[in-house]
KEKE-3310 file (N, C-alpha, C; in steps of 0.2 Angstrom, whole numbers, plus 5000, padded with zeros to 4 digits):
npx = (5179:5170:5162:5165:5180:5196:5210:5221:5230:5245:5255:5246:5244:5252:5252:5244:5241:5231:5220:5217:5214:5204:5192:5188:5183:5172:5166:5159:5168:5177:5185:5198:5217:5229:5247:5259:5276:5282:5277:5279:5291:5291:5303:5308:5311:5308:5300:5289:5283:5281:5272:5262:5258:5253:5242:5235:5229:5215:5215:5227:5233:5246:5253:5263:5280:5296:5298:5300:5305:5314:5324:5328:5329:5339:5351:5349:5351:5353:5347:5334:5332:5337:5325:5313:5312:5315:5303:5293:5299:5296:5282:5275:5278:5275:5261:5259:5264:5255:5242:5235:5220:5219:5228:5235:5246:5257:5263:5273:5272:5284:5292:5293:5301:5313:5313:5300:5286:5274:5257:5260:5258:5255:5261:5272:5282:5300:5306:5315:5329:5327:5325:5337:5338:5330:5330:5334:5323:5315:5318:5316:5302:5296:5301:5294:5281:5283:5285:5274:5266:5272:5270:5257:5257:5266:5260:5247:5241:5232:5236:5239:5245:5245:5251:5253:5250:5258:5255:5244:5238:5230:5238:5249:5266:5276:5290:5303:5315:5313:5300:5289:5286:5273:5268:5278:5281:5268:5271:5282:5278:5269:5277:5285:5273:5272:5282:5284:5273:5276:5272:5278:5273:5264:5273:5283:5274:5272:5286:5287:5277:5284:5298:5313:5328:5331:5328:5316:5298:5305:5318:5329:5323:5334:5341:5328:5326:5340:5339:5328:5331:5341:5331:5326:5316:5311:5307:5295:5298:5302:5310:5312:5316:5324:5319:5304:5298:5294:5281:5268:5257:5245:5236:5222:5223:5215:5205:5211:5214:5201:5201:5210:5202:5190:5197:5201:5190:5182:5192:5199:5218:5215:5204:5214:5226:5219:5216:5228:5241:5254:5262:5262:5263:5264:5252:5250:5241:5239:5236:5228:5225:5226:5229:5238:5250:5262:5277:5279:5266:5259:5265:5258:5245:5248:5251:5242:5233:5235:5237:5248:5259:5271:5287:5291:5305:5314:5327:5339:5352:5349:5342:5329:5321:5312:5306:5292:5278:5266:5252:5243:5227:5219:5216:5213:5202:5193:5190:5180:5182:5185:5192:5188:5192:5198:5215:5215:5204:5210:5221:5219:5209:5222:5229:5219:5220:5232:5235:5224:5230:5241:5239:5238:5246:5258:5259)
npy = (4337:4355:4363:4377:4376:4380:4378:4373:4369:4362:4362:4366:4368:4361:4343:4335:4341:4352:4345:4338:4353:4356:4347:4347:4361:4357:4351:4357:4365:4380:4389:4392:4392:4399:4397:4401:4392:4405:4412:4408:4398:4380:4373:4382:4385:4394:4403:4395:4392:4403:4407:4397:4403:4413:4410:4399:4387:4375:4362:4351:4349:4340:4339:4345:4342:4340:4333:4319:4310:4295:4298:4310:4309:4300:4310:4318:4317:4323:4334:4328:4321:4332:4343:4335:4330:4343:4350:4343:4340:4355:4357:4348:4348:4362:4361:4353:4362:4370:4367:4359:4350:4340:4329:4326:4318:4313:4302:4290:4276:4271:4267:4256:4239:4234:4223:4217:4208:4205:4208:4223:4228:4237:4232:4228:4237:4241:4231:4227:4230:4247:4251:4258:4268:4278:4279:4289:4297:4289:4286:4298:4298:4286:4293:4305:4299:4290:4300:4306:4295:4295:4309:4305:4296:4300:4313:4312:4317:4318:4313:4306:4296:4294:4283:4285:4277:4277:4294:4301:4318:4331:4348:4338:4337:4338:4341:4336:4332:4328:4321:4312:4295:4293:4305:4312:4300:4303:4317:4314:4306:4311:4324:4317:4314:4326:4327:4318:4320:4333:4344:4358:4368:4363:4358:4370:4377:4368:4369:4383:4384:4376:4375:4366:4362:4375:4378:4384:4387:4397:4391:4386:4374:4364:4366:4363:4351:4343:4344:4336:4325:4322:4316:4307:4308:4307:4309:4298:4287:4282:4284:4275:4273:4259:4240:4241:4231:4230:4232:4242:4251:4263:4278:4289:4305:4315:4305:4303:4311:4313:4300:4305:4316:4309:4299:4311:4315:4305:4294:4290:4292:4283:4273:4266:4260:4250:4231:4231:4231:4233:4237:4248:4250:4253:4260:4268:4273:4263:4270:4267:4257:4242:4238:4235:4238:4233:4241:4243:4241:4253:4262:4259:4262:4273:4278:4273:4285:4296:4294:4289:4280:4277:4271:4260:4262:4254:4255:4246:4247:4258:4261:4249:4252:4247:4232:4229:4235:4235:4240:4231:4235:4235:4237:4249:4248:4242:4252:4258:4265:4266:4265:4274:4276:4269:4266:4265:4275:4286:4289:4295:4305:4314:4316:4325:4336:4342:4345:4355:4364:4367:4376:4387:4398:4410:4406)
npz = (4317:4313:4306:4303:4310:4315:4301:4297:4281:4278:4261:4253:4239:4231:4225:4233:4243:4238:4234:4247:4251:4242:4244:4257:4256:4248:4256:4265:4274:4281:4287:4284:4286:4277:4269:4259:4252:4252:4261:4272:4277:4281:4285:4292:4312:4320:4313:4310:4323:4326:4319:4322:4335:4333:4325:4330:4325:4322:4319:4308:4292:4287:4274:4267:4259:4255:4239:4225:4211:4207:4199:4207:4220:4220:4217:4226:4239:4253:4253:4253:4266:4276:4273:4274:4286:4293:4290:4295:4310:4314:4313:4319:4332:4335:4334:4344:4353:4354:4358:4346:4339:4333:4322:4302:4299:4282:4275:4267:4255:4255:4268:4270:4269:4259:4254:4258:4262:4249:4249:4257:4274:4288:4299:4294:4292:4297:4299:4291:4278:4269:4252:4243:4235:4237:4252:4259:4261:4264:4278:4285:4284:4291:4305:4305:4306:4317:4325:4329:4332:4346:4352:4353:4365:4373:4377:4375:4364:4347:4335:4318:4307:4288:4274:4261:4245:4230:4221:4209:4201:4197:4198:4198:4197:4185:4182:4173:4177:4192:4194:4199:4192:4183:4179:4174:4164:4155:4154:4142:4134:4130:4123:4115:4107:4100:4094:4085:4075:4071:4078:4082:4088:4098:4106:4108:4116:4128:4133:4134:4146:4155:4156:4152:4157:4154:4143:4132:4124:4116:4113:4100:4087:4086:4098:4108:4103:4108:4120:4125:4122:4130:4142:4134:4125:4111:4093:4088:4098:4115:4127:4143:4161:4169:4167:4163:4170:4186:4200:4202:4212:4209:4216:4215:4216:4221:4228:4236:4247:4248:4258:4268:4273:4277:4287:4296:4300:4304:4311:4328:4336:4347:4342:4334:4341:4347:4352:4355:4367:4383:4371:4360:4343:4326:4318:4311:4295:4280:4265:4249:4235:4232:4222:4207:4196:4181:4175:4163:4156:4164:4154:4143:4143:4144:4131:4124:4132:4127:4111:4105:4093:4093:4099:4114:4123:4135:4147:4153:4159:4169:4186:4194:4205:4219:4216:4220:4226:4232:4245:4259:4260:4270:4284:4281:4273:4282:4291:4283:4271:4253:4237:4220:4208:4195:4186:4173:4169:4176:4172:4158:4164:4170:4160:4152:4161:4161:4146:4147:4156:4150:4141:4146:4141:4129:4113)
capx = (5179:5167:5162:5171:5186:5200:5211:5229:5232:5253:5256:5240:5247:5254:5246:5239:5238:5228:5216:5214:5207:5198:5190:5187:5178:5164:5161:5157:5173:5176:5189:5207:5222:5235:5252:5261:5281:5287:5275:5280:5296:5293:5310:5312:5308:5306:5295:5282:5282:5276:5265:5257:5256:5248:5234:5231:5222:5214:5216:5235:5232:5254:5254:5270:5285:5301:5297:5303:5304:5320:5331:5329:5328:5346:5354:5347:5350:5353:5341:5327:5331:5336:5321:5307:5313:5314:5297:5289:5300:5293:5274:5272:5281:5272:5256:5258:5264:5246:5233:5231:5215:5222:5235:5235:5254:5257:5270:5272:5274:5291:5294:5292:5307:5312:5310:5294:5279:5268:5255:5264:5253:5258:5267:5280:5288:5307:5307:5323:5332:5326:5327:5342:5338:5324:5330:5336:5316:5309:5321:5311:5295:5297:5304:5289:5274:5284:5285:5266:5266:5276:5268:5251:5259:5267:5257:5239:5239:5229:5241:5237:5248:5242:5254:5249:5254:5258:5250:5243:5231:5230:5245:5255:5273:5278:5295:5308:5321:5311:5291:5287:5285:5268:5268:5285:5279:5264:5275:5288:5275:5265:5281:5288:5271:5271:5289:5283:5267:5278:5269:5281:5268:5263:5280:5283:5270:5274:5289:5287:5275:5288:5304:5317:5336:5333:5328:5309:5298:5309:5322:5328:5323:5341:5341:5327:5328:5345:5337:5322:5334:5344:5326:5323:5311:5311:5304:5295:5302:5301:5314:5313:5324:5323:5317:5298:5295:5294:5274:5266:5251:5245:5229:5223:5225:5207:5205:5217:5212:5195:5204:5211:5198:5186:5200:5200:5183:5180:5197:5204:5222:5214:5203:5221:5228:5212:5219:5238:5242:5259:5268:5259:5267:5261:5247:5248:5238:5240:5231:5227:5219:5227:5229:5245:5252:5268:5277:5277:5259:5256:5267:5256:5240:5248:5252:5233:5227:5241:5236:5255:5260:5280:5291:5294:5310:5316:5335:5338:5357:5343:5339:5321:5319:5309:5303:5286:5277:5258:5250:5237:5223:5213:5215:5209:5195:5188:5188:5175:5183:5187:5193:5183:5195:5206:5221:5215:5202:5214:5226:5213:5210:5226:5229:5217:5220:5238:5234:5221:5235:5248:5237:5239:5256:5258:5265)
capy = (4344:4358:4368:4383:4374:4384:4371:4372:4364:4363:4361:4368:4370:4353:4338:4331:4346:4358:4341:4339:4361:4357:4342:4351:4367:4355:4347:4365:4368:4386:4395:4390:4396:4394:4400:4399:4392:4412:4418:4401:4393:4376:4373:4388:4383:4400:4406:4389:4393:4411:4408:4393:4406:4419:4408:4396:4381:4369:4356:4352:4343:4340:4337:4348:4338:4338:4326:4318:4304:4290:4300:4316:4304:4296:4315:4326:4313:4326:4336:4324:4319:4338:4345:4333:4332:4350:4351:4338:4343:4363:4357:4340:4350:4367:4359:4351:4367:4378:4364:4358:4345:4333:4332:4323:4317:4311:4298:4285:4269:4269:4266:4247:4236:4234:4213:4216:4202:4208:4215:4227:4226:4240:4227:4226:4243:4241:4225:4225:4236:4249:4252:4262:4275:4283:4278:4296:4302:4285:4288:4304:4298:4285:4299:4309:4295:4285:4306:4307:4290:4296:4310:4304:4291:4306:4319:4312:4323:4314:4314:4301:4299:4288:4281:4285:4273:4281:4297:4307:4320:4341:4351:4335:4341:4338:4345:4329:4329:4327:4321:4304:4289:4293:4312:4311:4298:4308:4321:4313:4302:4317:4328:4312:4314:4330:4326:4312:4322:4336:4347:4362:4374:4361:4357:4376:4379:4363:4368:4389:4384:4372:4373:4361:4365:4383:4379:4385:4388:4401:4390:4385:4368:4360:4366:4360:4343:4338:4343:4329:4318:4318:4311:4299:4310:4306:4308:4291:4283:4288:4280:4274:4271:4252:4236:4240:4224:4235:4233:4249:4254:4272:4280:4298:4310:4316:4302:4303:4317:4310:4295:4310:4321:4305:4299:4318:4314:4299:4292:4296:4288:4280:4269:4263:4256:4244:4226:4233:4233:4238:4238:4250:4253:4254:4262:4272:4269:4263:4273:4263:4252:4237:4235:4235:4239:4234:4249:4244:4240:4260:4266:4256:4265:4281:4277:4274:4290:4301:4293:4288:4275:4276:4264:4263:4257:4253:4253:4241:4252:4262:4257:4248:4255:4241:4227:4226:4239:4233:4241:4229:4241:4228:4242:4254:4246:4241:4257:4262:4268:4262:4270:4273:4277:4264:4267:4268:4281:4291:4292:4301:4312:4318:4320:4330:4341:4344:4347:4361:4368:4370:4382:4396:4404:4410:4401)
capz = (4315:4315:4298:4306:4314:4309:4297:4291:4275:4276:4258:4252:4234:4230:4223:4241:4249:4234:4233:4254:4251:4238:4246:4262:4254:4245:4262:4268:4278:4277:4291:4282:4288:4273:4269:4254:4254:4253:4266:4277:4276:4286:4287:4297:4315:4322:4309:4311:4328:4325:4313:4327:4339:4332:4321:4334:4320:4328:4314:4302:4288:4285:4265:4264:4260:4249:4235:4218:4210:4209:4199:4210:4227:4221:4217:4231:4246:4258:4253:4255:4273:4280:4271:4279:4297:4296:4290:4301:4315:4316:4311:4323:4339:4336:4336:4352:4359:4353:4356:4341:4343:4326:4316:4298:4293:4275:4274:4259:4255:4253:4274:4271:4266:4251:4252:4264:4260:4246:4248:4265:4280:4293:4304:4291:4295:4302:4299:4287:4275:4265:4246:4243:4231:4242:4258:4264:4262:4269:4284:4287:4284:4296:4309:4306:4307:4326:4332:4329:4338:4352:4355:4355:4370:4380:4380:4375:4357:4343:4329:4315:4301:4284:4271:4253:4239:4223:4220:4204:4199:4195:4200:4200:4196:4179:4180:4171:4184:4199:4194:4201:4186:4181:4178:4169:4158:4154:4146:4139:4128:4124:4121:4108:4101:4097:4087:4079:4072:4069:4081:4085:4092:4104:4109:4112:4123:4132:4134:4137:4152:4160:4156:4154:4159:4154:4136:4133:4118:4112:4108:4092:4085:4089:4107:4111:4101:4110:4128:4125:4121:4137:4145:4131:4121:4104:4087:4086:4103:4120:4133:4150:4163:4171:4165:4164:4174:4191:4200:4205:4214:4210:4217:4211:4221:4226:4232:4244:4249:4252:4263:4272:4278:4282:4292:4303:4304:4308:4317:4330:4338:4351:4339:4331:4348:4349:4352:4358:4376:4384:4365:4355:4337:4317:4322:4302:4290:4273:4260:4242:4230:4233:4217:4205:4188:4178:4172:4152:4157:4163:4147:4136:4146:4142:4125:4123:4132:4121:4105:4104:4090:4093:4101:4120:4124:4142:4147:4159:4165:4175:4192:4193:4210:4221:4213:4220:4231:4233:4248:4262:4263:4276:4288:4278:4272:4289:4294:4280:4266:4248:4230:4216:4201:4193:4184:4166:4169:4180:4166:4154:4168:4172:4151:4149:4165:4160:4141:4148:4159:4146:4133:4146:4139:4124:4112)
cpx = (5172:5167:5165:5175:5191:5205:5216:5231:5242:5253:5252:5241:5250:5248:5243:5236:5232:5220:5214:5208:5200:5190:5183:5180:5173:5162:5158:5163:5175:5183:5199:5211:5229:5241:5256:5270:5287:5283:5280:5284:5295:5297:5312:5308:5305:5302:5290:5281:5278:5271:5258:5254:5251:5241:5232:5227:5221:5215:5222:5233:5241:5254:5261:5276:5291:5300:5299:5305:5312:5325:5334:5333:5338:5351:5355:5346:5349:5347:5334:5326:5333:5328:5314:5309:5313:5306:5293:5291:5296:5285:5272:5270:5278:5267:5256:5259:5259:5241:5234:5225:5217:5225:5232:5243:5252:5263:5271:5276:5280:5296:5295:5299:5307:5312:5303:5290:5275:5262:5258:5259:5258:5262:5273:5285:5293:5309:5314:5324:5328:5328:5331:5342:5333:5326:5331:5327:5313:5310:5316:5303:5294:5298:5297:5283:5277:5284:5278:5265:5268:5273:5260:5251:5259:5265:5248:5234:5235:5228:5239:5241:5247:5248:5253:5252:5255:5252:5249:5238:5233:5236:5249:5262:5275:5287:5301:5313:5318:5304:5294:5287:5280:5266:5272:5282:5272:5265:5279:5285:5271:5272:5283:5281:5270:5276:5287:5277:5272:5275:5273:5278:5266:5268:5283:5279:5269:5279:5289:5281:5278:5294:5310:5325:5339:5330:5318:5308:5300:5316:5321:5327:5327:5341:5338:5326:5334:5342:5333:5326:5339:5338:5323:5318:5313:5309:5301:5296:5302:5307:5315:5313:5321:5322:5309:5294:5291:5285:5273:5260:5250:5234:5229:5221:5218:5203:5209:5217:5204:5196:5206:5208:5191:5191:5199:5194:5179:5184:5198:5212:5219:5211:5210:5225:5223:5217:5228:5236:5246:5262:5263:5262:5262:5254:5243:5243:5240:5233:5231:5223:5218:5228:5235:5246:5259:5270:5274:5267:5256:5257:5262:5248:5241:5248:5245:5230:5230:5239:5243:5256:5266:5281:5291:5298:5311:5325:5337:5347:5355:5341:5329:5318:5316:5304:5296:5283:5271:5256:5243:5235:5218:5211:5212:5201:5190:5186:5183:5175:5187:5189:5188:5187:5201:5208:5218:5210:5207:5220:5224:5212:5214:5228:5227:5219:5227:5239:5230:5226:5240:5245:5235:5243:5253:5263:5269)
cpy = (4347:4362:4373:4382:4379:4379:4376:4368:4365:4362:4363:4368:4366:4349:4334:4337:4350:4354:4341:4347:4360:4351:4345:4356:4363:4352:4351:4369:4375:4391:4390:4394:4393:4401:4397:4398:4400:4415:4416:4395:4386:4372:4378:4387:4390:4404:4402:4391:4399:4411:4403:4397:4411:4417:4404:4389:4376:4362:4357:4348:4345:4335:4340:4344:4339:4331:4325:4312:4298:4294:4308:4312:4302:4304:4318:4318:4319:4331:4334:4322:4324:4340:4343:4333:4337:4351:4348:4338:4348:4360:4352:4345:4356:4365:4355:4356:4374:4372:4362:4353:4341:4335:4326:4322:4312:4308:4296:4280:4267:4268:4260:4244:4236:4225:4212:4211:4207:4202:4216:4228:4232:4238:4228:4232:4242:4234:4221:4230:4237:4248:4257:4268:4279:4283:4285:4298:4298:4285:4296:4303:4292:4289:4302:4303:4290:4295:4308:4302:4291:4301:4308:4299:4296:4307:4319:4314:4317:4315:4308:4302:4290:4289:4281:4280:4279:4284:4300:4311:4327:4340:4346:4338:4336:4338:4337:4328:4325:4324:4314:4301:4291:4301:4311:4307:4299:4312:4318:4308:4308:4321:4323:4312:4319:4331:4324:4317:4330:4345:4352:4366:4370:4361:4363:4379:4374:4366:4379:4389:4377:4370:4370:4364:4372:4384:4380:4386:4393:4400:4388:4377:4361:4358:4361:4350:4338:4340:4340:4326:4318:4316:4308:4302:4310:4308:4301:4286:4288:4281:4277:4270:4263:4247:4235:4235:4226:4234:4238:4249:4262:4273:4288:4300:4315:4313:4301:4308:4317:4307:4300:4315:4315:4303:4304:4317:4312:4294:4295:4290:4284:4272:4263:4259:4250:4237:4227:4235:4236:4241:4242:4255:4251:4256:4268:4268:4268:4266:4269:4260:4247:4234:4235:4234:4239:4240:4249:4244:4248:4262:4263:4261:4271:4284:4278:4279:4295:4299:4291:4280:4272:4270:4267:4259:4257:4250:4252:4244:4253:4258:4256:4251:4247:4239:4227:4230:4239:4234:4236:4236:4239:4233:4248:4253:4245:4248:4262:4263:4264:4267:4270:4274:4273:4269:4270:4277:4287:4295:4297:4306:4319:4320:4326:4337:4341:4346:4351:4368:4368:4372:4389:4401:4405:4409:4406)
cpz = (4314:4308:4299:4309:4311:4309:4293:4291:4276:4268:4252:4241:4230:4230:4227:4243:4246:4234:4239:4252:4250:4243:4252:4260:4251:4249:4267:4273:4275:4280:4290:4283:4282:4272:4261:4255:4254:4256:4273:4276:4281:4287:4293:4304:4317:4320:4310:4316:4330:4323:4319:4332:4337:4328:4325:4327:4325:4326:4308:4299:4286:4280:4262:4263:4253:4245:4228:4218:4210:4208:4205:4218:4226:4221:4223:4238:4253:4260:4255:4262:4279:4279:4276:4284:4297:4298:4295:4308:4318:4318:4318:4330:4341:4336:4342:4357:4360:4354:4353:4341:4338:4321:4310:4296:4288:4276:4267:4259:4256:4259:4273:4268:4259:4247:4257:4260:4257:4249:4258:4268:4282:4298:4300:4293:4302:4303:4295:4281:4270:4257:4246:4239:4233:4249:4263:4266:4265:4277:4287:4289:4290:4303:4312:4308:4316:4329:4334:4334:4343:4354:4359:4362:4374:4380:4379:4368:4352:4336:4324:4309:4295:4280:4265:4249:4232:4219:4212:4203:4198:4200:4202:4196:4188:4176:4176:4175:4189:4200:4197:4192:4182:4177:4175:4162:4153:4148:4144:4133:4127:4121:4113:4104:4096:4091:4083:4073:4068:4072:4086:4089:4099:4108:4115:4117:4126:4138:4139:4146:4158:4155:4156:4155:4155:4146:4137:4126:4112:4108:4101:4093:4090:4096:4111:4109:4108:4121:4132:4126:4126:4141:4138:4129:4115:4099:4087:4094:4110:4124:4141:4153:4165:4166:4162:4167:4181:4193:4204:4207:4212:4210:4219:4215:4226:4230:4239:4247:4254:4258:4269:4276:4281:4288:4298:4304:4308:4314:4320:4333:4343:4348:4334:4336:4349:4349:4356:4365:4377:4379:4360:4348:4330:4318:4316:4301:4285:4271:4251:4240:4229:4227:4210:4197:4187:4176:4164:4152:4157:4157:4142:4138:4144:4135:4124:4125:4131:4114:4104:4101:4090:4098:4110:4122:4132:4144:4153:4162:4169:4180:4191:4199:4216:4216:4210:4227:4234:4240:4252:4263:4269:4280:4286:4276:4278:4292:4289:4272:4261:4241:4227:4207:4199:4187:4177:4165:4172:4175:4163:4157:4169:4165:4151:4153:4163:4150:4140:4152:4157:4140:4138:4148:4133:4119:4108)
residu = (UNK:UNK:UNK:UNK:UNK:UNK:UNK:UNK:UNK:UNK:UNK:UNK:UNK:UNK:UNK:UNK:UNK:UNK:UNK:UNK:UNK:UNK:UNK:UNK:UNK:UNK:UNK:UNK:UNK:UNK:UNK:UNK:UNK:UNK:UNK:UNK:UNK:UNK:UNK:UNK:UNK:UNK:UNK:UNK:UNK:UNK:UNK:UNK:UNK:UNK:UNK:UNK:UNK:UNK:UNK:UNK:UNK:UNK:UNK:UNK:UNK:UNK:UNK:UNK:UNK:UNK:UNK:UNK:UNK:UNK:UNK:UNK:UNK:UNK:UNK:UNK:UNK:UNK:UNK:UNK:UNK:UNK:UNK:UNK:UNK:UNK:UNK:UNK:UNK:UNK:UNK:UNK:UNK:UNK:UNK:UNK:UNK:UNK:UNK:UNK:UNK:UNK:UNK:UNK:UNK:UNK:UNK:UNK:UNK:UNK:UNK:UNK:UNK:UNK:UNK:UNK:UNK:UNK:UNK:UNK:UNK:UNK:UNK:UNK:UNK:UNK:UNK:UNK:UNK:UNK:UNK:UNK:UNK:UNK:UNK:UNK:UNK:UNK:UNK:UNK:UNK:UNK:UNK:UNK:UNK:UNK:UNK:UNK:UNK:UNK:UNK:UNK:UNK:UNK:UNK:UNK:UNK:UNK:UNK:UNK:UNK:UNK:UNK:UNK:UNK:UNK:UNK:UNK:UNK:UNK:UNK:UNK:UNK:UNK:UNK:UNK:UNK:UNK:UNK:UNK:UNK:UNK:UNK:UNK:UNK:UNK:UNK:UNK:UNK:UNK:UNK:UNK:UNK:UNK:UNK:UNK:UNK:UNK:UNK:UNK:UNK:UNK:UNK:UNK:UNK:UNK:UNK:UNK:UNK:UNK:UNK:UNK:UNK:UNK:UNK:UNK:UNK:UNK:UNK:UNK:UNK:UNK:UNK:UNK:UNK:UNK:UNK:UNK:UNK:UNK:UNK:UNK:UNK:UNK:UNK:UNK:UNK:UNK:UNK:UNK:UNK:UNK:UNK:UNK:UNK:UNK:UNK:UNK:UNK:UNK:UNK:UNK:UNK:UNK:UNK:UNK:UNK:UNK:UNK:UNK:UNK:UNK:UNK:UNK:UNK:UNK:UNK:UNK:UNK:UNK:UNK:UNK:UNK:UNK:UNK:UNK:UNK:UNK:UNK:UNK:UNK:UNK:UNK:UNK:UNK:UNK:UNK:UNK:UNK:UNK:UNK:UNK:UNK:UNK:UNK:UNK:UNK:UNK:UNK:UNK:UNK:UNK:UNK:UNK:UNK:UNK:UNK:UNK:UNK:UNK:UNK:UNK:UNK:UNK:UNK:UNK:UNK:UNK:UNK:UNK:UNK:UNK:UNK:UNK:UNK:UNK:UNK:UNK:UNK:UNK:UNK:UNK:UNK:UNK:UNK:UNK:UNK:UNK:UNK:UNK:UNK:UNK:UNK:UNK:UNK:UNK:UNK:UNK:UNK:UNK:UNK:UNK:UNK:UNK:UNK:UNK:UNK:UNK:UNK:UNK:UNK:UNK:UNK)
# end
């Protein structure tokens, strides 16, 4: 890429995509083609295909995608498997039909079995049955990373799509239906400490700049008492779902962002075919840290960078989701690149940036 490429971010506004910008703009990249989801529905083929035509980008970073974490993934099945094939549909196939000179797709880990060989190698994909409570969106995300593969067979294009492990970082989603693990239990241990301390003012401006099932800082006390406590927010106690045994990789999102733009920079598909002959497939990348954390282990790291003295209970009803999700980076690593921020720091990180972006309502 060229400092004046012209470079659409899909996603731009989300917690990969807002990080990719940002990334981009400090590395001096400057001619951004962006849209926001109600300028540019990419769901809507007819509209993606307009928009490819008349802007012409010569570089896609594909960060946009329906997402959310186990309990949303179990609820909103259809939604998570029209939604991304729409999206990765319109974006792949209109880039092939303007030029495009490289694509970036965003998968996620959650293509690999759900008894794969820890740590998951890129081979292991379609090797045997998914985890069931995600499986609509890993259907998809597989879909999207073998069409990138295919085209780059038929027609030459030089489409590359990496495999994030478990992301966090600014404008992650917050929201308690639908956040991923990390983000959730973020707020749901700050929100229990603001009970516990007795801390209504925080609570209301927690809650008037992100609303829970309608109840915000204008309710009353009660209301919002009993709307914590359907997610296991407490006074004293916080609740959550599974067995806490569960192993997780998570790598912070600027990171990944960096992984993503050295990748446009430096791979290309050709590079990934090395060693493969007639049979060329898994040709992704893993993106991570290779390195992995129990959940009560997070919650106790949250606890610690919350200041949070209460109980954390775990309610083993709850689906654990998969076991054990530990990404091989080997691939990644040869090709140059490595992290730099473990978990504990990350954590504090992301506190603080979510305890500075919820003091600007009024309480």
């Amino acid at each position: 890429m060229e400092k004046n490429s012209k470079i659409f971010v899909a996603g731009h506004r989300g917690l990969v995509g807002s990080a990719i910008l940002n990334n981009l703009r400090n590395k001096g990249y400057h001619n951004f083609v962006l849209r926001t989801h109600a300028e540019l529905d990419l769901t809507d083929q007819s509209a993606v295909y307009r928009f490819f035509e008349e802007e012409k980008p010569e570089y896609v970073f594909l960060a946009a995608a329906h997402v959310g974490g186990i309990m949303a993934n179990s609820r909103y099945r259809a939604d998570f498997i029209y939604q991304n094939l729409m999206i990765q549909n319109n974006v792949i196939h209109a880039s092939y039909l303007n030029n495009v000179k490289k694509l970036l797709f965003l998968g996620s880990t959650c293509i690999y079995p759900k008894e794969a060989p820890q740590p998951m190698t890129e081979n292991c994909l379609l090797t045997s049955a998914l985890e069931y409570t995600n499986e609509p969106y890993a259907i998809a995300k597989i879909a999207g990373l073998k069409m990138c593969e295919s085209y780059d067979l038929q027609y030459g294009t030089n489409y590359i799509a990496v495999m994030p492990t478990n992301l966090y970082g600014p404008n992650d989603n917050f929201d308690l239906e639908t956040s991923h693990v990390l983000p959730a239990m973020i707020r749901k241990i700050h929100l229990a400490n603001c009970l516990t301390q007795s801390d209504w003012i925080s609570v209301r401006e927690d809650l008037n700049h992100r609303p829970v099932e309608g109840v915000d800082g204008k309710s009353s006390e009660k209301e919002i008492e009993q709307v914590l406590a359907k997610y296991g927010i407490f006074s004293g106690c916080v609740k959550l779902w599974g067995t806490g045994t569960p192993l997780r990789e998570f790598l912070w999102s600027e990171e990944m962002a960096d992984a993503s733009v050295y990748i446009m920079e430096r791979i290309d598909f050709a590079d990934l075919c090395k060693g493969q002959d007639t049979v060329i497939r898994n040709t992704h990348i893993n993106i991570g840290t290779g390195i992995e954390h129990s959940i009560r282990e997070v919650a106790q790291l949250v606890c610690k960078s919350v200041g949070f003295t209460g109980v954390i209970e775990f309610d083993s009803s709850k689906p654990d989701g998969t076991l054990r999700k530990l990404t091989d980076v080997s691939k990644l690593h040869a090709l140059g690149w490595h992290h730099q921020i473990e978990l504990e720091e990350g954590i504090d990180r992301l506190y603080k940036w979510y305890i500075e972006n919820s003091k600007t309502w009024e309480k």
